[in-house]
Biopython code that builds the backbone (N, CA, C, O; Angstrom):
import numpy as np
from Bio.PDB.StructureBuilder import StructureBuilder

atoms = [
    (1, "UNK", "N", (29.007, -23.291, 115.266)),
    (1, "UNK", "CA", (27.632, -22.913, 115.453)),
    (1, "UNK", "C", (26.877, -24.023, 116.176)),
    (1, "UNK", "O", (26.428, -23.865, 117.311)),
    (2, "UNK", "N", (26.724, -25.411, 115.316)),
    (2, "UNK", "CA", (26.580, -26.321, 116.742)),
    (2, "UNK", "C", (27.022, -26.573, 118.047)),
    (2, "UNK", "O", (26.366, -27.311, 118.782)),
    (3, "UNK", "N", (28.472, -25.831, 118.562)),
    (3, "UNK", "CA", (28.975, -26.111, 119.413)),
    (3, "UNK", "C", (27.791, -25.071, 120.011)),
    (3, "UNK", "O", (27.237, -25.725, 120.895)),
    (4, "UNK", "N", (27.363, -24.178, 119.954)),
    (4, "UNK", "CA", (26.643, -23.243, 121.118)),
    (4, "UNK", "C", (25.645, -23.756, 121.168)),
    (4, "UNK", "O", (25.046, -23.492, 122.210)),
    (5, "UNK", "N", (24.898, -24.708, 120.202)),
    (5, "UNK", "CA", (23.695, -24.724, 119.818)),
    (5, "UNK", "C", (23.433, -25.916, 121.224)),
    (5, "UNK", "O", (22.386, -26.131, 121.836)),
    (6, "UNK", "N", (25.118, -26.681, 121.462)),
    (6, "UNK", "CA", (24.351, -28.149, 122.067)),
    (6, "UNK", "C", (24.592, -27.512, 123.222)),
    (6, "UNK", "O", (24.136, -28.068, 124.221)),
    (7, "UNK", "N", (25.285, -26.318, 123.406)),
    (7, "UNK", "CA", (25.781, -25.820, 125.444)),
    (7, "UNK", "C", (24.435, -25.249, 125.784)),
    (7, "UNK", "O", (24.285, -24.878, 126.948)),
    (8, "UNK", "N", (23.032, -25.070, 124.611)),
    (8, "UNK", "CA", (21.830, -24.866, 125.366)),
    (8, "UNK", "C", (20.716, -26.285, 125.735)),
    (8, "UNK", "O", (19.601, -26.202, 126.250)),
    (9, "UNK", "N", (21.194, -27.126, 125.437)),
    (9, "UNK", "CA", (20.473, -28.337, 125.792)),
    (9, "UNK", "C", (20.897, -28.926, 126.986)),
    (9, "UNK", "O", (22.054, -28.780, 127.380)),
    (10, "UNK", "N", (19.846, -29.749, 127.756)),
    (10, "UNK", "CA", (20.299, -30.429, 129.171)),
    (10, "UNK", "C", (21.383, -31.183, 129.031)),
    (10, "UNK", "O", (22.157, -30.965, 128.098)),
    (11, "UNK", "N", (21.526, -31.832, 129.619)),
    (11, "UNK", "CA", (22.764, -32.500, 130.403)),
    (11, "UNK", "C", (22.551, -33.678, 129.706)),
    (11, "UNK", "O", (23.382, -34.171, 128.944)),
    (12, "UNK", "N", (21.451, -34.145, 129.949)),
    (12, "UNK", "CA", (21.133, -35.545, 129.270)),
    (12, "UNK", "C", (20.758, -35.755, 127.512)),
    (12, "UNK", "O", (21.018, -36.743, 126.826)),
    (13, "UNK", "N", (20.138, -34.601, 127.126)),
    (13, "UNK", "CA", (20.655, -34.462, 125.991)),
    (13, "UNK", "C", (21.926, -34.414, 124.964)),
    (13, "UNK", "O", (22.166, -35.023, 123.922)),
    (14, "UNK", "N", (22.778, -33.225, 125.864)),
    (14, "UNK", "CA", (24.057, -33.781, 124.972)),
    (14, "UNK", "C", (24.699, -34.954, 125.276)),
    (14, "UNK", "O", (25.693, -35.181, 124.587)),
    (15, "UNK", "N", (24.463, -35.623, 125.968)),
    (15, "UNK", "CA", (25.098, -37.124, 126.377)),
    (15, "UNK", "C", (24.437, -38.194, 125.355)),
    (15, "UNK", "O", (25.050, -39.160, 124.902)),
    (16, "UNK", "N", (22.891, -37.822, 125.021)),
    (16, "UNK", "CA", (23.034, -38.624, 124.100)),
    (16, "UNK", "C", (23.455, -38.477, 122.748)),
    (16, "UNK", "O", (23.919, -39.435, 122.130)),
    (17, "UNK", "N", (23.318, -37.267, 122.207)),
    (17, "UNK", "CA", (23.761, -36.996, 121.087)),
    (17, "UNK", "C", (25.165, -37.274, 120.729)),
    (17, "UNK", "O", (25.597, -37.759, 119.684)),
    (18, "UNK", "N", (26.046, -36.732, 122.183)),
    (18, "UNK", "CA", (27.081, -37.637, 121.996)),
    (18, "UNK", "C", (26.710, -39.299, 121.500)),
    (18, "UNK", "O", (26.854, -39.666, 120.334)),
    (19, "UNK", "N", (26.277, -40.088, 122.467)),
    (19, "UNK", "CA", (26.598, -41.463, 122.017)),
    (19, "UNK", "C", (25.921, -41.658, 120.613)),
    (19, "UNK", "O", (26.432, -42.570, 119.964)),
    (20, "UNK", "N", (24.664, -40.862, 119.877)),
    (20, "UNK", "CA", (24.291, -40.933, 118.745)),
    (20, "UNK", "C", (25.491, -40.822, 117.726)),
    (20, "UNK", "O", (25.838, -41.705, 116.942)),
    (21, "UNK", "N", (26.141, -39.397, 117.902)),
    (21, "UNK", "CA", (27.245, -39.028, 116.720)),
    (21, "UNK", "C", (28.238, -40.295, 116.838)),
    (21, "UNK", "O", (28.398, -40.854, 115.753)),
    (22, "UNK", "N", (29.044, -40.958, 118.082)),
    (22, "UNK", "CA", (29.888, -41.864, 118.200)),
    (22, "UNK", "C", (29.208, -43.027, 117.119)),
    (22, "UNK", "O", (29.760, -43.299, 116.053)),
    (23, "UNK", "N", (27.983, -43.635, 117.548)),
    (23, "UNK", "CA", (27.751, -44.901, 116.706)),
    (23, "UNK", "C", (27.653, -44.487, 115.305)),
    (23, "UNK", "O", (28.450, -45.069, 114.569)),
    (24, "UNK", "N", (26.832, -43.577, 114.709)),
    (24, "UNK", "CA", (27.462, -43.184, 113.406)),
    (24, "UNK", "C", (28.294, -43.075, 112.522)),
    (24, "UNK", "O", (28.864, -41.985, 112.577)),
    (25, "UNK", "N", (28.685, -43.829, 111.583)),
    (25, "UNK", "CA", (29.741, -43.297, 110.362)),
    (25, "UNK", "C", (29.783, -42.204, 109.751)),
    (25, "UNK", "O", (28.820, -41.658, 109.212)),
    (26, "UNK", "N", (31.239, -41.689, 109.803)),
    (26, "UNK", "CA", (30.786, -40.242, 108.849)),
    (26, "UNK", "C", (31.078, -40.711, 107.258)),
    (26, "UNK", "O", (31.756, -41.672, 106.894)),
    (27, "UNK", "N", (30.544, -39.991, 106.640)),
    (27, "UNK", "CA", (29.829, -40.211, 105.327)),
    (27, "UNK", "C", (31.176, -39.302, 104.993)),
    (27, "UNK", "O", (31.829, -38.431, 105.568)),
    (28, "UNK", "N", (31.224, -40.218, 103.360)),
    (28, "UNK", "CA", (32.183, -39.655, 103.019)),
    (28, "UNK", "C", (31.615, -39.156, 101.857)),
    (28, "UNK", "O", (30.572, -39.696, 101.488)),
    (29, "UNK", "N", (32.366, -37.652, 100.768)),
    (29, "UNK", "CA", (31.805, -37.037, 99.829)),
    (29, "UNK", "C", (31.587, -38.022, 98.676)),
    (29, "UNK", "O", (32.243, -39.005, 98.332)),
    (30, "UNK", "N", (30.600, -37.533, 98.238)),
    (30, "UNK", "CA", (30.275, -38.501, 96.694)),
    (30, "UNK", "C", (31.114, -38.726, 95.498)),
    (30, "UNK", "O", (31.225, -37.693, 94.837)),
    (31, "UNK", "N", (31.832, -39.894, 94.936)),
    (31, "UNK", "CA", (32.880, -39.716, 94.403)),
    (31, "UNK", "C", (33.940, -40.070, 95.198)),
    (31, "UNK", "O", (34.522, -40.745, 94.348)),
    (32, "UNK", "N", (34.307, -40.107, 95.700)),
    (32, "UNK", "CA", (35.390, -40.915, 96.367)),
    (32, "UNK", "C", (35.642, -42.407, 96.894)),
    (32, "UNK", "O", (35.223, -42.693, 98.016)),
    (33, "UNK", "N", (36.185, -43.187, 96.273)),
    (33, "UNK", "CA", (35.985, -44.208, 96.826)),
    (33, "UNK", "C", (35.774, -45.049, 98.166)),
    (33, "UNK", "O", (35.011, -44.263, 98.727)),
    (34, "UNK", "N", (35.877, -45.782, 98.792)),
    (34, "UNK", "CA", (35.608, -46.222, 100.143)),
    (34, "UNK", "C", (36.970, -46.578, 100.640)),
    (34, "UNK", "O", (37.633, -47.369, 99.969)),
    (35, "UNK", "N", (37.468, -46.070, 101.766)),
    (35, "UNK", "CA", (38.725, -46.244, 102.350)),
    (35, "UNK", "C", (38.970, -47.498, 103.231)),
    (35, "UNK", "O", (38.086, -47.637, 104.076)),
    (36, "UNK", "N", (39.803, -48.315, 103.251)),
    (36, "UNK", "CA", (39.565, -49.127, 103.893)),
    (36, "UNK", "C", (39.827, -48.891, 105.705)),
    (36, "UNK", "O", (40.400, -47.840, 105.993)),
    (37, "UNK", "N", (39.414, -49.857, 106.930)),
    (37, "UNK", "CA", (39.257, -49.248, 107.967)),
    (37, "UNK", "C", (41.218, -49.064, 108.434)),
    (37, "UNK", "O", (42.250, -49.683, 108.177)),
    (38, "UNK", "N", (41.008, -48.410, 108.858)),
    (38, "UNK", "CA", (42.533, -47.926, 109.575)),
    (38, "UNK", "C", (43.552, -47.202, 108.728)),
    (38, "UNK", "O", (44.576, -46.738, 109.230)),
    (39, "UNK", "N", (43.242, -47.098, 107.310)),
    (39, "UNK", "CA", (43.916, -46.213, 106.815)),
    (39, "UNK", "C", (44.279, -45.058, 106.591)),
    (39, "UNK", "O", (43.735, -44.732, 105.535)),
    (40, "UNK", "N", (44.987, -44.103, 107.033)),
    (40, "UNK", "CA", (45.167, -42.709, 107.319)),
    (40, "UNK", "C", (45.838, -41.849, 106.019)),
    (40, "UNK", "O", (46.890, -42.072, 105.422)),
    (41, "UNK", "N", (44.894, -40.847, 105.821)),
    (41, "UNK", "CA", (45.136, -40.136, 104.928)),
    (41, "UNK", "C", (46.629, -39.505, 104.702)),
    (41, "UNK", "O", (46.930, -38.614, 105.495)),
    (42, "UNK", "N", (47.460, -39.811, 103.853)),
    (42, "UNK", "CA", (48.532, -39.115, 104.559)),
    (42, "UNK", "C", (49.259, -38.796, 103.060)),
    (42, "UNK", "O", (49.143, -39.635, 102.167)),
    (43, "UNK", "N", (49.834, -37.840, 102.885)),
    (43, "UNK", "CA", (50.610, -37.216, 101.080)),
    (43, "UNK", "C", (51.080, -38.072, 101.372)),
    (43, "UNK", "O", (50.199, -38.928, 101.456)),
    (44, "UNK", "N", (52.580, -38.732, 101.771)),
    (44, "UNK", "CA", (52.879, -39.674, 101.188)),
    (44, "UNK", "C", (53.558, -40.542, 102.015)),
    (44, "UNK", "O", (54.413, -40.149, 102.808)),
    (45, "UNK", "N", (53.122, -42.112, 101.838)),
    (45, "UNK", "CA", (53.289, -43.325, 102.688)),
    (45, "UNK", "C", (54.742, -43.441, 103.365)),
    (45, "UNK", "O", (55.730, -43.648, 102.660)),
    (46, "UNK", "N", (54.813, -43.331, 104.447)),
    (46, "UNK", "CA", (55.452, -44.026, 105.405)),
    (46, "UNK", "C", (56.781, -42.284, 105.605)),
    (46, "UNK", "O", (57.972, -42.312, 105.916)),
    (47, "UNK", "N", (56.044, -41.236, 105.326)),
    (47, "UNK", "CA", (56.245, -39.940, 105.630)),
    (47, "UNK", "C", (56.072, -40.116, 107.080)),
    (47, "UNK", "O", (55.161, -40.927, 107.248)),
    (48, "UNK", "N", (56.655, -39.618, 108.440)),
    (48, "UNK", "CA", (56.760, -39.095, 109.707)),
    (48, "UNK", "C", (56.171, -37.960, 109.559)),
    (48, "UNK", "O", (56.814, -36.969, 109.214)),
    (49, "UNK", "N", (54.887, -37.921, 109.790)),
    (49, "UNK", "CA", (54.237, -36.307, 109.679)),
    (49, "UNK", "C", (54.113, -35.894, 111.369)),
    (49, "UNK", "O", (53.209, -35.139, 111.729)),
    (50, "UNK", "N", (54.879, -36.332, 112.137)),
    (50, "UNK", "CA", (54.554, -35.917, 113.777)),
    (50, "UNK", "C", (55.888, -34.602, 113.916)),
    (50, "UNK", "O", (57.102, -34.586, 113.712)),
    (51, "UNK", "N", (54.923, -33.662, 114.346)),
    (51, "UNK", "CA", (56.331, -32.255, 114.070)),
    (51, "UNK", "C", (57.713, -32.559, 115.296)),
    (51, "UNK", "O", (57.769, -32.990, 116.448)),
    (52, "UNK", "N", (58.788, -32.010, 114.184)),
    (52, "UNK", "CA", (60.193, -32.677, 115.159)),
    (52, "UNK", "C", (60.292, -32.006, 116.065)),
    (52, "UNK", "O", (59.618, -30.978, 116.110)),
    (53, "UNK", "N", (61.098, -32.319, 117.029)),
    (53, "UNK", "CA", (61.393, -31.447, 118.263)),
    (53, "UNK", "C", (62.233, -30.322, 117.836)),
    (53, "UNK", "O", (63.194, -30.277, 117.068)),
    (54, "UNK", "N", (61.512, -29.247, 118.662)),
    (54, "UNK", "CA", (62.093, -27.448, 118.536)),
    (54, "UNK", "C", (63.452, -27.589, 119.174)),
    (54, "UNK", "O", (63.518, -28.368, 120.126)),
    (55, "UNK", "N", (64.854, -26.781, 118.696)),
    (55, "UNK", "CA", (65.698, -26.204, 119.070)),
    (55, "UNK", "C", (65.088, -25.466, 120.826)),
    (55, "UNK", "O", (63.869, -25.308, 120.763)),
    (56, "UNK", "N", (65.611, -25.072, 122.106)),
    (56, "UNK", "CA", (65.437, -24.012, 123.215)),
    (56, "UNK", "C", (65.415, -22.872, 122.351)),
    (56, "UNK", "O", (66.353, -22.793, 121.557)),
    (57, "UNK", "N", (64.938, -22.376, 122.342)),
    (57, "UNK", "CA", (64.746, -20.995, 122.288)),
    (57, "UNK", "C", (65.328, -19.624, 123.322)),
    (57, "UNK", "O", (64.490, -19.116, 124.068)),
    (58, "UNK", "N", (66.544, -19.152, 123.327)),
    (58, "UNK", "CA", (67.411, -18.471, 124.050)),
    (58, "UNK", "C", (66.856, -17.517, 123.959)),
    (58, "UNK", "O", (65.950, -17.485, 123.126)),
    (59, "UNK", "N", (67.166, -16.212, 124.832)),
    (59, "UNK", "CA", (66.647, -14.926, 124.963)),
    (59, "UNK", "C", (67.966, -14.219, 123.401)),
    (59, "UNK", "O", (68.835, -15.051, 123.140)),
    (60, "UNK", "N", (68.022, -13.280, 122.796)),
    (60, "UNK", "CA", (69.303, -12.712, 122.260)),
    (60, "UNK", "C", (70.266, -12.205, 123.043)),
    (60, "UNK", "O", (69.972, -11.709, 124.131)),
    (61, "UNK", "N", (71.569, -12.261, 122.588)),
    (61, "UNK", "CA", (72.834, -11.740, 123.359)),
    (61, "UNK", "C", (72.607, -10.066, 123.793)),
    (61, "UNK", "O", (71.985, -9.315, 123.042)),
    (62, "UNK", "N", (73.106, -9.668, 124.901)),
    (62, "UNK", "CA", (72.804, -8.429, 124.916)),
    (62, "UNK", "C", (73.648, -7.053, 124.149)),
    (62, "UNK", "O", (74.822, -6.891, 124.482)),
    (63, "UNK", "N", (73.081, -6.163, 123.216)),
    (63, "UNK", "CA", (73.718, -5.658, 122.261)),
    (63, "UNK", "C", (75.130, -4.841, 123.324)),
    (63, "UNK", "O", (76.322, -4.831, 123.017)),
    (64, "UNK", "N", (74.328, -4.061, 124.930)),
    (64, "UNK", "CA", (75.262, -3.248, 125.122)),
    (64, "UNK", "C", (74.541, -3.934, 126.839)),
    (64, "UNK", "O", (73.590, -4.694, 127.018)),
    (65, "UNK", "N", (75.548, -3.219, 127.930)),
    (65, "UNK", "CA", (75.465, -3.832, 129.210)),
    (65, "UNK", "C", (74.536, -2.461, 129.705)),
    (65, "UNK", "O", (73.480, -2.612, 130.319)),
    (66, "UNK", "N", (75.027, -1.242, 129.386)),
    (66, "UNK", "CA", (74.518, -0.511, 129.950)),
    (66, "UNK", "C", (74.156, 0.588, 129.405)),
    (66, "UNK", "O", (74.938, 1.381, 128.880)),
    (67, "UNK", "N", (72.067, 0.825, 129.544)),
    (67, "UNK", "CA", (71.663, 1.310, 128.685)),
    (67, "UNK", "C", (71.893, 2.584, 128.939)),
    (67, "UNK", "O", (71.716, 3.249, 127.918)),
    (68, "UNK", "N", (72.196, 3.191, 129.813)),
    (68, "UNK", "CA", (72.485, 4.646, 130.029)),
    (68, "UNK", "C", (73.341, 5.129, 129.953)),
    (68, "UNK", "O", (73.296, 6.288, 130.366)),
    (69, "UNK", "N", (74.674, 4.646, 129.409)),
    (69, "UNK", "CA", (75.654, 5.078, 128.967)),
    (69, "UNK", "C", (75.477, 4.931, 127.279)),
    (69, "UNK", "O", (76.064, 5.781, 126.610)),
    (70, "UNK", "N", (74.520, 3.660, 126.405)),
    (70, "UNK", "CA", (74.391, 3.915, 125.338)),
    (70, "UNK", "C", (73.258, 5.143, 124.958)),
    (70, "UNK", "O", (73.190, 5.482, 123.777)),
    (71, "UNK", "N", (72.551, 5.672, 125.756)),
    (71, "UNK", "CA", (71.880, 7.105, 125.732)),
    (71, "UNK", "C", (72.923, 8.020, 126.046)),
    (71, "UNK", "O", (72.970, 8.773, 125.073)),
    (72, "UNK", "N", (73.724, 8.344, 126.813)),
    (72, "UNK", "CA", (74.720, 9.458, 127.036)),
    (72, "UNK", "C", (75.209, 9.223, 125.721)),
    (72, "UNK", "O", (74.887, 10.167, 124.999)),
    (73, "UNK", "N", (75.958, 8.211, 125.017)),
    (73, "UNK", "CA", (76.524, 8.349, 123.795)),
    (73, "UNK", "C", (75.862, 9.144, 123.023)),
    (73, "UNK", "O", (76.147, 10.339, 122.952)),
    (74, "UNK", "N", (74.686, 8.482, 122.197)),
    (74, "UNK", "CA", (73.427, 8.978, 121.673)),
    (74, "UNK", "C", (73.452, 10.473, 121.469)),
    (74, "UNK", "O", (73.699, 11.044, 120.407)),
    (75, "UNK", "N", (73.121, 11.108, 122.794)),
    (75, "UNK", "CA", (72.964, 12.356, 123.079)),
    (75, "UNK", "C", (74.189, 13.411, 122.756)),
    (75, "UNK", "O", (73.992, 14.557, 122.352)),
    (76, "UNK", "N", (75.612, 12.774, 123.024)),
    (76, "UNK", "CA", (76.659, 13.006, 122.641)),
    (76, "UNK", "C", (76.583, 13.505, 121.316)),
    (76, "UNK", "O", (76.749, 14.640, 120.869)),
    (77, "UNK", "N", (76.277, 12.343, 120.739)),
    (77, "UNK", "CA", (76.362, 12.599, 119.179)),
    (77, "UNK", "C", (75.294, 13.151, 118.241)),
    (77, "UNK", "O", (75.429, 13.240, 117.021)),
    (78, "UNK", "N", (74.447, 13.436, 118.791)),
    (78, "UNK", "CA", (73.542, 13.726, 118.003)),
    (78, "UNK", "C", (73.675, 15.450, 118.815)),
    (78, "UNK", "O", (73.001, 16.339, 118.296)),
    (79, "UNK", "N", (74.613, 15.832, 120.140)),
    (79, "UNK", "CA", (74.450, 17.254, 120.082)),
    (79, "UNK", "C", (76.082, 17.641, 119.103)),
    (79, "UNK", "O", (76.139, 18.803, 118.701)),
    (80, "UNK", "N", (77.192, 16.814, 118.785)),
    (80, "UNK", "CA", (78.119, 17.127, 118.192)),
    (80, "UNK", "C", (77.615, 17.137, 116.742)),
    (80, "UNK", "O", (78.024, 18.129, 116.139)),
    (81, "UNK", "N", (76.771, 16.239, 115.938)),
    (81, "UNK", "CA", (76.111, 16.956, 115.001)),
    (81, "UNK", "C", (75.550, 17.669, 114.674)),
    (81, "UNK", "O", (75.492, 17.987, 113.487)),
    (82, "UNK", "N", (74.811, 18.295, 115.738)),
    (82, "UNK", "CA", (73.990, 19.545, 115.367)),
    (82, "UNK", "C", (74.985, 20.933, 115.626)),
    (82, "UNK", "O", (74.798, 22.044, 115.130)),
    (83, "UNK", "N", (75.874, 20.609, 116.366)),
    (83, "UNK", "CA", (76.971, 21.302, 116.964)),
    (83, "UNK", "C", (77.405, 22.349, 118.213)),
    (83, "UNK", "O", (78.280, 23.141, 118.562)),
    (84, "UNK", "N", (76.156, 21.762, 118.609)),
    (84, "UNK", "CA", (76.128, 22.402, 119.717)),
    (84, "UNK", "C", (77.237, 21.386, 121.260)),
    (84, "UNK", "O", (76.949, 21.406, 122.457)),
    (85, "UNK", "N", (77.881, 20.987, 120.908)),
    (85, "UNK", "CA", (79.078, 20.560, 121.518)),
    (85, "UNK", "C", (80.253, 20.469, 120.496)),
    (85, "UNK", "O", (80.135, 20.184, 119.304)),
    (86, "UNK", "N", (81.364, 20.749, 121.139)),
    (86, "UNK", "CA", (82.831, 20.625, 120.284)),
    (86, "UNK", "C", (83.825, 19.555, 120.666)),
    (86, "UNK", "O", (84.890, 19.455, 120.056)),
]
sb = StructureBuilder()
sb.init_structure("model")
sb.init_model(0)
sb.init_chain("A")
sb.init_seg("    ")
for serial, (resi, resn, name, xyz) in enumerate(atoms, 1):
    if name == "N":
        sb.init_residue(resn, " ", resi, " ")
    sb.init_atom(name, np.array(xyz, "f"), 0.0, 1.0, " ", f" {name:<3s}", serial, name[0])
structure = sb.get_structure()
């Protein structure tokens, strides 16, 4: 909601508000103690939380080469079940 709020102010406005928010500390909730500087929140110390590298991702093998002969089958069989072929 602020993001739209600052794309209606000049040019020179959000530039400063930028440099306002930068010099600011963000406040932390009440009750929590004070963190010291550079310490990163993290479940648990000296955890690698940077996501591992993905496997390629292949297309799947192809079930059949040619789809119009697996429809002629198809059709085959579904007129020998009804029985209208012998």
């Amino acid at each position: 909601m602020l993001d739209r709020l600052v794309t209606l102010l000049p040019p020179g406005a959000r530039e400063a508000l930028r440099t306002l928010a930068a010099r600011r500390p963000v406040r932390l909730p009440v009750g929590l103690p004070p963190r010291r500087p550079g310490a990163e929140a993290t479940i648990l110390p000296g955890l690698d939380a940077r996501p591992a590298p993905m496997a390629p991702l292949h297309p799947p093998a192809a079930i059949n080469d040619n789809p119009l002969q697996a429809l002629h089958d198809a059709v085959e069989r579904d007129l020998r079940a009804s029985g209208h072929l012998r």
